[in-house]
C-alpha distance (Angstrom), angle and dihedral (degrees) to the residues before:
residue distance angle dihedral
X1 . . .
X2 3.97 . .
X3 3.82 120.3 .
X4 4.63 80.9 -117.2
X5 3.39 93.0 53.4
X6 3.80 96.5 53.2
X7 3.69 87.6 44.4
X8 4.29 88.9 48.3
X9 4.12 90.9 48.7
X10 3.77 97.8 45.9
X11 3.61 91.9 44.0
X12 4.27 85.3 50.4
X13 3.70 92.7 46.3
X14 3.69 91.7 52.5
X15 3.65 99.4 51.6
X16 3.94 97.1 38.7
X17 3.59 92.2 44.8
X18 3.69 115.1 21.1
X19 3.38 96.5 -125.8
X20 4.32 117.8 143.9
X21 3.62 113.9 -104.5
X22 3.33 90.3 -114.9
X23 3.41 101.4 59.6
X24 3.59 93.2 59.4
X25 3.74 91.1 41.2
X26 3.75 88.0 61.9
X27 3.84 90.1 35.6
X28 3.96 85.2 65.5
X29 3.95 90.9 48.8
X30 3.66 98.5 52.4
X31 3.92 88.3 43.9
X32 3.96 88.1 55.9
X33 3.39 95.4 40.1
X34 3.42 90.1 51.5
X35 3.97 97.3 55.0
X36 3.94 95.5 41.9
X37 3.88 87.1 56.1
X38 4.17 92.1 50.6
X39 4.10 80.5 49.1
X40 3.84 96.0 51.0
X41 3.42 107.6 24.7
X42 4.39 136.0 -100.6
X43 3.62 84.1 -85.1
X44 4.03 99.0 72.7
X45 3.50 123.3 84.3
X46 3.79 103.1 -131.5
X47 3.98 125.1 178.0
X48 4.09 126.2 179.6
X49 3.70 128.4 -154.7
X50 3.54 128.4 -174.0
X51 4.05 121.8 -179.3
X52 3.25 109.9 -126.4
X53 3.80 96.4 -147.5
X54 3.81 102.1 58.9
X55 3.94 95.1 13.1
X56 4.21 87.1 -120.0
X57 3.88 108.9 170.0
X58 4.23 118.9 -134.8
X59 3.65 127.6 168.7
X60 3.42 144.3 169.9
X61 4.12 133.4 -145.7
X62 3.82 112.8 -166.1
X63 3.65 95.6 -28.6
X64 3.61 94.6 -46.4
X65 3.80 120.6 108.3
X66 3.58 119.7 -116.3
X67 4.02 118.9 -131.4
X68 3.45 103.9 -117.4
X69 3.81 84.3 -135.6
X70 3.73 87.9 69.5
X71 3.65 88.6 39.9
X72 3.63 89.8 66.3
X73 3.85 107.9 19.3
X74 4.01 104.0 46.5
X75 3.96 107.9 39.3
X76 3.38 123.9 108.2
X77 4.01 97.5 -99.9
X78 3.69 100.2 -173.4
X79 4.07 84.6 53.3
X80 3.55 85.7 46.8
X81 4.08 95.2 48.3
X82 4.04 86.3 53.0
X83 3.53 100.8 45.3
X84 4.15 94.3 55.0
X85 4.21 89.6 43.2
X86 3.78 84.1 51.7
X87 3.91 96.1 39.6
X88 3.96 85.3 39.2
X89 3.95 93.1 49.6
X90 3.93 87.4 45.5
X91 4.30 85.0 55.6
X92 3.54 96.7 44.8
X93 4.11 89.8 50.5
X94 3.69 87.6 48.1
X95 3.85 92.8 45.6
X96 3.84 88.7 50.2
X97 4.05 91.8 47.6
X98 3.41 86.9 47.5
X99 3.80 100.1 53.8
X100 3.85 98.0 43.1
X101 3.81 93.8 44.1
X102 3.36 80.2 58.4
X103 3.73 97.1 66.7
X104 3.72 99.0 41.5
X105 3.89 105.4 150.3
X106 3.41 89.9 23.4
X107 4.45 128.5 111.3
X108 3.17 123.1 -121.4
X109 3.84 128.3 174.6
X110 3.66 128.5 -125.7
X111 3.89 152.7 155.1
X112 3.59 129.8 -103.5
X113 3.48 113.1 -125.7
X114 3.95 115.8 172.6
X115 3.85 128.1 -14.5
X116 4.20 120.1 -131.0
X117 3.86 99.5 -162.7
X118 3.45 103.7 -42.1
X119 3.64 100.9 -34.3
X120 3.85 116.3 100.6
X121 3.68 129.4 -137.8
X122 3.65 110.5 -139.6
X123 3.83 121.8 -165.6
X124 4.22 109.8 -141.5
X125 3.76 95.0 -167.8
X126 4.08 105.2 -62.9
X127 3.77 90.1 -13.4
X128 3.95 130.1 84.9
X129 3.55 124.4 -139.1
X130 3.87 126.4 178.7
X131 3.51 131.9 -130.2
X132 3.94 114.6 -152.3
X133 3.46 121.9 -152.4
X134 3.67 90.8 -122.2
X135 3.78 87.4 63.6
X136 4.02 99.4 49.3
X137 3.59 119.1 96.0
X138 3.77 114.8 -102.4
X139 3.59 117.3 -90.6
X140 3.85 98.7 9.8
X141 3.49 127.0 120.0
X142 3.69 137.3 -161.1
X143 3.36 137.0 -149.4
X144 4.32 133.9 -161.2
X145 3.80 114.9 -79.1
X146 3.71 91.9 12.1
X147 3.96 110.0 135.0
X148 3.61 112.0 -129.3
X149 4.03 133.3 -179.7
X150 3.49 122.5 -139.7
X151 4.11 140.1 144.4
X152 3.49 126.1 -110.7
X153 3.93 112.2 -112.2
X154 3.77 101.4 173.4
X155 3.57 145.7 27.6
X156 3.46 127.6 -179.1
X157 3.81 143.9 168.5
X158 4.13 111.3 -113.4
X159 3.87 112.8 -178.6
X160 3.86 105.9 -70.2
X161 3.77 97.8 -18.8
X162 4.01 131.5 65.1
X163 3.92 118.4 -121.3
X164 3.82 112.0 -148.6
X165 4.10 113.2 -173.4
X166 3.61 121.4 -162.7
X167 3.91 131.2 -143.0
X168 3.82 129.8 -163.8
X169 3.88 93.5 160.7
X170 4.51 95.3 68.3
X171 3.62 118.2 93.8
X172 4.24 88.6 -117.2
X173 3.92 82.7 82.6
X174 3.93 96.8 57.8
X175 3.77 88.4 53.2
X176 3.80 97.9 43.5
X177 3.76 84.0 52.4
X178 3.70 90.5 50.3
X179 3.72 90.0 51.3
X180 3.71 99.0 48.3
X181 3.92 88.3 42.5
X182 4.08 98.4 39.8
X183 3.85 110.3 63.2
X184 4.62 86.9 -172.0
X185 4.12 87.9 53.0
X186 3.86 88.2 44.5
X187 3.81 90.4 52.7
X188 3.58 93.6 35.3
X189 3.84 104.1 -109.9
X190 3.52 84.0 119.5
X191 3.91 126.8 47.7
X192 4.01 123.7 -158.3
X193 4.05 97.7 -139.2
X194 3.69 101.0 171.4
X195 3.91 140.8 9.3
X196 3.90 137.2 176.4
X197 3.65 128.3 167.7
X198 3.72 150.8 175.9
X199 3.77 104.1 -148.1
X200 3.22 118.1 -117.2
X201 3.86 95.9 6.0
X202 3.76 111.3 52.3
X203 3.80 150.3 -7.9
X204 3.54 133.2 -170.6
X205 4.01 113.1 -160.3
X206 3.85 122.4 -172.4
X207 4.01 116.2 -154.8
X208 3.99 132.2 -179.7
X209 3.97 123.1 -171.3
X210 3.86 126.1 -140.5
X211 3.68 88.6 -154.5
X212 3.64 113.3 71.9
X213 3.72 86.8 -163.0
X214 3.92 92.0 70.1
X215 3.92 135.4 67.8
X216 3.58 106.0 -127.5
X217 4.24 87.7 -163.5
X218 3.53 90.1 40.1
X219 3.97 104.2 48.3
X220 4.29 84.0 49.0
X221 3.92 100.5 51.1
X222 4.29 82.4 43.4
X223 3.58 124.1 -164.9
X224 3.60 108.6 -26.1
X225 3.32 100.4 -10.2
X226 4.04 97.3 -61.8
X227 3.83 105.9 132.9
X228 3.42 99.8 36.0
X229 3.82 86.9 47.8
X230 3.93 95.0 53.6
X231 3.94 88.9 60.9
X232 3.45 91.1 46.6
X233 3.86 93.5 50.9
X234 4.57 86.5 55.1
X235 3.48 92.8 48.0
X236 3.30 96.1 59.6
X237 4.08 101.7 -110.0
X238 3.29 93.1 -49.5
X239 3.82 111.4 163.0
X240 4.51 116.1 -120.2
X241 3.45 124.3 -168.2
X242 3.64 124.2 -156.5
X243 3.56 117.5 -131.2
X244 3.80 126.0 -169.7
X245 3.64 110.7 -138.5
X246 3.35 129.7 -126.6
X247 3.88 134.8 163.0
X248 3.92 95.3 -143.6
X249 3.72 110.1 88.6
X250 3.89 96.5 -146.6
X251 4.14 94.6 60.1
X252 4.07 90.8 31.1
X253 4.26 103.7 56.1
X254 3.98 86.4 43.6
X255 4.68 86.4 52.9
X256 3.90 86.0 38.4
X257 4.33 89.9 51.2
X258 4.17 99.0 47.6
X259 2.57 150.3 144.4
X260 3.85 71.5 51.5
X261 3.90 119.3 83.7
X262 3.65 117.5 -123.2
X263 4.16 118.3 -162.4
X264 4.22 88.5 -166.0
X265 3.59 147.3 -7.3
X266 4.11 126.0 -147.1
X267 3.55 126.8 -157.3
X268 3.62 125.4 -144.2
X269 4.10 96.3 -167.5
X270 4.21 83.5 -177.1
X271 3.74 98.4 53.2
X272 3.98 96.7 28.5
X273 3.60 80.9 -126.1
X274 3.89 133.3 139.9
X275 3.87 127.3 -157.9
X276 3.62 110.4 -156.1
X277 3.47 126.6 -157.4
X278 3.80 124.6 -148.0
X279 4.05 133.1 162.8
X280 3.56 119.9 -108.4
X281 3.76 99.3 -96.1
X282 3.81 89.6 55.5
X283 3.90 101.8 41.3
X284 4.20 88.8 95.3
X285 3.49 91.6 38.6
X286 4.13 100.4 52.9
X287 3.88 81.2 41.4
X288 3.83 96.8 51.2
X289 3.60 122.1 -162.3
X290 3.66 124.1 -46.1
X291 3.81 83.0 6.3
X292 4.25 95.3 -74.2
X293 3.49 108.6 125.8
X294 4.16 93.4 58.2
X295 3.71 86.7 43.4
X296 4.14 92.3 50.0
X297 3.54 75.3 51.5
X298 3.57 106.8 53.9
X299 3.83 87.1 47.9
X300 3.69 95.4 57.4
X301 3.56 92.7 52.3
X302 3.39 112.0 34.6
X303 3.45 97.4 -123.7
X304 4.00 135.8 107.7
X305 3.64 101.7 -122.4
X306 3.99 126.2 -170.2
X307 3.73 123.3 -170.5
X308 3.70 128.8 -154.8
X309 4.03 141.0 137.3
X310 3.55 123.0 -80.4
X311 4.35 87.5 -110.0
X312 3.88 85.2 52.3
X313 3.67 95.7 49.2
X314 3.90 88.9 46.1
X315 4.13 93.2 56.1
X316 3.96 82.4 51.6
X317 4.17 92.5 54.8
X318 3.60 83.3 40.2
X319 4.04 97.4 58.8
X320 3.39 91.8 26.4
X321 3.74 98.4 69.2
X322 3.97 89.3 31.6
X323 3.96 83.8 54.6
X324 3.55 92.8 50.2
X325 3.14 106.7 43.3
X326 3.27 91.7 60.2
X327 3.93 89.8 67.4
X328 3.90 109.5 103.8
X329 3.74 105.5 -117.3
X330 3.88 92.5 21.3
X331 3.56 110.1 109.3
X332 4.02 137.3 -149.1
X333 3.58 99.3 -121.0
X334 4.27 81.6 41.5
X335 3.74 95.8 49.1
X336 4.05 88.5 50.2
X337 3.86 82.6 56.7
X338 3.65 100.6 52.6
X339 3.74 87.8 45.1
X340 3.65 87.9 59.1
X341 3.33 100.5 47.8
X342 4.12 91.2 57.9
X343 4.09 99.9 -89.4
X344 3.69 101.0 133.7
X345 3.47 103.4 148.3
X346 5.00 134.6 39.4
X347 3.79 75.0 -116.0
X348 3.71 94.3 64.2
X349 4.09 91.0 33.4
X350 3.78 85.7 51.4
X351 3.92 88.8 63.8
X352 3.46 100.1 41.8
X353 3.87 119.2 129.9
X354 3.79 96.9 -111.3
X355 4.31 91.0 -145.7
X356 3.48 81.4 57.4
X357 4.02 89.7 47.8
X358 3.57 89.1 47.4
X359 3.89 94.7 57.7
X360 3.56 102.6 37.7
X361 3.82 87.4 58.6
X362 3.79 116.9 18.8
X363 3.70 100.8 -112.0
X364 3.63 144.5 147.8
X365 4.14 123.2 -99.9
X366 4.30 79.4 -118.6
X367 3.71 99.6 52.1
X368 3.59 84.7 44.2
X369 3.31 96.9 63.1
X370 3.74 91.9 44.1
X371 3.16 87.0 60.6
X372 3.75 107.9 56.1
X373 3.80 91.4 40.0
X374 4.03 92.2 57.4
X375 3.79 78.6 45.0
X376 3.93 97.0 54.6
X377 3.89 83.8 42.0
X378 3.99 92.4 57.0
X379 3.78 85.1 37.1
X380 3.92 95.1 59.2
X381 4.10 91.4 43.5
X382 3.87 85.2 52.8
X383 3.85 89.2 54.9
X384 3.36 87.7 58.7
X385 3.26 110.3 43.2
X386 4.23 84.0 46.3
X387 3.49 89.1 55.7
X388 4.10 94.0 47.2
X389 3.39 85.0 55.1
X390 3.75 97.4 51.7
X391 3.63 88.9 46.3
X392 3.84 82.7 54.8
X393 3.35 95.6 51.7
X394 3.98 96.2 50.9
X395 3.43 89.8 50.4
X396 3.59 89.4 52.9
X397 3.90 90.7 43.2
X398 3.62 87.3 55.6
X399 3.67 103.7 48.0
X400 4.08 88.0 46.1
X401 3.60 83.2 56.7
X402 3.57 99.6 39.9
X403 4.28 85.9 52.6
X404 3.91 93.3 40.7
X405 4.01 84.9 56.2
X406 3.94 91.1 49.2
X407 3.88 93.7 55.0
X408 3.62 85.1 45.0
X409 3.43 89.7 60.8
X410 3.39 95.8 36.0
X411 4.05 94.4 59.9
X412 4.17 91.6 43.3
X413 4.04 85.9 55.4
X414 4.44 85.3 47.2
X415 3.38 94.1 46.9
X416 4.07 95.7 40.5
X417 3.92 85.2 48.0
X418 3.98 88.6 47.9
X419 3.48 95.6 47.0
X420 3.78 89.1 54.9
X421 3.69 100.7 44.8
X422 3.82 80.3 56.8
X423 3.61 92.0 53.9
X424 3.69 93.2 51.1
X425 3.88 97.6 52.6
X426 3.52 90.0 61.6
X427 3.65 129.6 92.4
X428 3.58 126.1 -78.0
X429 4.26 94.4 13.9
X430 3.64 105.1 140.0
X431 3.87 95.6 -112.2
X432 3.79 93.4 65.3
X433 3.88 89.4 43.9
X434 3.77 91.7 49.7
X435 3.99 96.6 51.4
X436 4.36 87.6 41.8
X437 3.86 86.5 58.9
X438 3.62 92.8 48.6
X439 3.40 100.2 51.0
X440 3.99 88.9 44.4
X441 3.74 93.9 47.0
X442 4.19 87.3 51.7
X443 3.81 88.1 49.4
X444 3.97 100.7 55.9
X445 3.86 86.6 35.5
X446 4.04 81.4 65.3
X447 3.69 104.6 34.8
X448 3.44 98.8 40.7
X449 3.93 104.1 29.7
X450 3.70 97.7 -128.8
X451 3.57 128.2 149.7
X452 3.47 125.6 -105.5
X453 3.18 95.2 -113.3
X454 3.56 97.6 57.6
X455 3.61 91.4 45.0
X456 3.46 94.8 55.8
X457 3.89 88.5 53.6
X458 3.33 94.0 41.3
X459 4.01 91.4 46.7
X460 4.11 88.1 44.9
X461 4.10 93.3 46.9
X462 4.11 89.7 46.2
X463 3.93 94.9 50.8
X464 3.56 108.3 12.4
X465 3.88 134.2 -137.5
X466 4.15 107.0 -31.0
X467 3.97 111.0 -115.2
X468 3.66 115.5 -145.2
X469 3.77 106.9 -130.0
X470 4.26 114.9 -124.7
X471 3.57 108.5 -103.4
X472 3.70 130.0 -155.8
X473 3.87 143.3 -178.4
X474 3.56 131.1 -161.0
X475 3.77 128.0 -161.6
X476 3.61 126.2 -157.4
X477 3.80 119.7 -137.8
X478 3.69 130.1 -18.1
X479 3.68 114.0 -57.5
């Protein structure tokens, strides 16, 4: 191998591949080292140089130099040839890792190019990258050569080749959007503090601006809507609120809970919990359906946060210093305290830091550990009797349900009955030409003196075999 040619193949390797110079250069060392220690044996200590200026080949074998005549002339050079493709193969892999693990978090756009199950292969230029169902949004679908945008949420090193997966259901996507979208959080006028999300559903996004001169809920939603409409439109539908940041708790849960109205926020500092009251009207509404709008909420701020009405959050004072006074070694005036601080149920008491215990009331490490094991014990019987009532209330639920379905039933079986007794009193239904015939029939039968028989022919010939009429009901709505 001349000293031009190395030079000529690590140049080509580095510009085909993209692979540092001096991986290849060491690529080529291993490969010879490699093949002079098959020739000589695992015993000999061999060692290959190569300058990396004029690509000139030294070596060494136990001490000894190696001529490079040898060097070039007498190793194996099919061994050679396979060891740098392999070693080359292994520095491309590592050069792809390398450059996608890189971009982690961040979005990059490609096409879909065949599905395996319902995971889609996405090409990202001349790499592939897979996106598992468990990553797609819920309810989307995609479909070949469709161009689709996505971040990269995990790279990883499989045998010879890289495996890149894809995720459009993580919260990095929402602010990528947002940056692509949002020309002030791009240049940093605006800052993305905070953002939680149910994919496909919801998303709650907290902002701040630098610049007092500039609405940081304003410049996202754009000029009638537009920019915060385009994200909406990639993700699918999904729902985004915009949340104006703030770092004191007391103006930030109330942002993070709209578009419901909250009358005042409590802090808990001990439980990292906030107690939110709201008036009746807004209760379901600060809640949201299925409970996801306080939970969005409790994401974006860190904080547990439980709403309720003023009269609800009295009851819980109420049996929460009942409850815990109750406690041998717990004391009124102690009780009131924990109350206070945001303890309104054992469960909390159960948790409680006992130094902090121990200050708030004056008592021993022992009773304090009385305490907050009668605590857990109330705390477990609570579960239970919780989840009897739950289990109550299902059962309710489902016999509610059950009965609602039966008078459904019941008034679609009225109102098909109705709708045919209607039918019927009309002319030409076969009831009212049935009893007509009759009394004809019995009429000839007496004026004329024929037998029935004869009638009834005679009656059958003159106005042939009755025809029931189609009939047909139609229900409005579902019942």
């Amino acid at each position: 191998m001349k000293p031009e040619e190395i030079l000529r193949i690590v140049d080509a390797i580095h510009r085909d591949k993209n692979i540092d110079k001096e991986i290849v250069f060491q690529a080529i060392e291993s490969a010879l080292v490699t093949a002079l220690t098959r020739q000589y044996g695992e015993e000999s200590v061999i060692s290959i140089l190569i300058d990396r200026g004029d690509g000139k080949l030294t070596g060494s074998r136990d001490g000894a130099e190696i001529d490079t005549q040898e060097l070039s002339g007498r190793i194996g050079a099919q061994t050679a040839k396979q060891v740098i493709i392999q070693k080359i193969r292994e520095a491309e892999r590592d050069s792809i890792h390398d450059e996608f693990e890189e971009q982690i978090g961040q979005m990059v756009s490609g096409v879909v190019a065949r599905f395996e199950g319902s995971t889609a292969t996405v090409t990202l230029g001349p790499n592939e990258a897979i996106l598992p169902r468990s990553e797609q949004i819920p309810g989307e679908t995609y479909h070949p050569n469709e161009r689709i945008r996505a971040t990269i949420f995990e790279v990883r090193k499989v045998g010879s080749r890289v495996k890149i997966i894809l995720s459009r259901i993580r919260p990095q996507l929402v602010q990528r959007l947002f940056e692509q979208e949002i020309p002030e959080i791009a240049d940093g006028v605006i800052e993305i503090r905070a953002i939680s999300r149910e994919p496909g559903y919801r998303s709650k996004v907290a902002v701040i601006s630098s610049d007092a001169r500039v609405d940081c809920v304003g410049a996202c939603v754009g000029v009638r809507g537009n920019r915060i409409k385009n994200i909406v439109e990639e993700l699918g539908g999904e729902r985004i609120d915009i949340v104006r940041w703030s770092d004191d708790l007391q103006l930030l849960v109330p942002n993070a809970l709209q578009p419901a109205e909250v009358d005042e926020v409590l802090l808990c500092q001990m439980l990292g919990r906030g107690s939110v009251l709201v008036k009746e009207d807004q209760l379901s509404l600060a809640i949201g359906r299925r409970g996801q709008n306080v939970r969005l909420a409790s994401k974006l701020c860190g904080w547990d946060i439980e709403i309720m009405t003023r009269e609800e959050l009295d009851q819980q004072i109420e049996r929460a210093v009942t409850g815990f006074s109750s406690i041998e070694g717990l004391s009124d005036a102690t009780a009131e305290r924990l109350v206070g601080e945001g303890f309104l149920s054992y469960d909390d008491l159960s948790i409680i830091e006992p130094d902090d215990l121990m200050e708030m009331g004056g008592i021993s490490a022992d009773t304090v550990d009385k305490i907050v094991a009668e605590a857990e014990k109330r705390a477990a019987v609570a579960e239970v009797v919780a989840a009897d009532a739950r289990r109550v209330q299902r059962e309710h639920d489902r016999v509610e349900k059950a009965t609602a379905d039966a008078d459904a039933a019941d008034r679609v079986a009225a109102e098909q009955e109705s709708a045919t007794q209607a039918v019927g009193l009309g002319d030409g239904s076969p009831a009212a030409t049935q009893d007509e015939e009759s009394l004809l029939v019995e009429e000839n039968q007496s004026l004329a003196g024929t037998s029935p028989a004869a009638a009834g022919k005679s009656g059958s010939m003159a106005s042939g075999e009755p025809v029931a009429p189609e009939s047909s009901s139609v229900l409005g709505g579902n019942s």
